[in-house]
N, C-alpha and C positions, 0 to 999 in steps of 0.2 A: 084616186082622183077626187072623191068628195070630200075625204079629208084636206086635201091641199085646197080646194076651194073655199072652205070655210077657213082653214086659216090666215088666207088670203083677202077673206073678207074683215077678218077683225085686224090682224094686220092695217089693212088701210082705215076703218074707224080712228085706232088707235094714230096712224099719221095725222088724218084731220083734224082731232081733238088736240096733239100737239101742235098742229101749223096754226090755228084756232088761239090757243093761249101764247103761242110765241108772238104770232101778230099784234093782239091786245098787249105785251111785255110791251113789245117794240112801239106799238100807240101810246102807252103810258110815257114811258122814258123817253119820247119826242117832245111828249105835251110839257114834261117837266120840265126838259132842259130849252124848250123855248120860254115857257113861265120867267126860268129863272136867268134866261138870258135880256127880256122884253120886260121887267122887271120895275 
């Protein structure tokens, strides 16, 4: 049981730290293609 819980817990770090960098991808690549659309 405590092992499921710990890896339970890094498990989800590991999600956040990727919703985290997908979001900022996703903020980039808006900023840009408005840049180069407003241009």
């Amino acid at each position: 049981m405590v092992k499921n819980v710990h890896i339970g817990r890094i498990y989800r770090k590991k999600i956040k730290s990727r919703i985290k960098i997908i979001t900022i991808l996703v903020i980039v690549l808006g900023a840009i293609v408005l840049y180069c659309r407003y241009k």
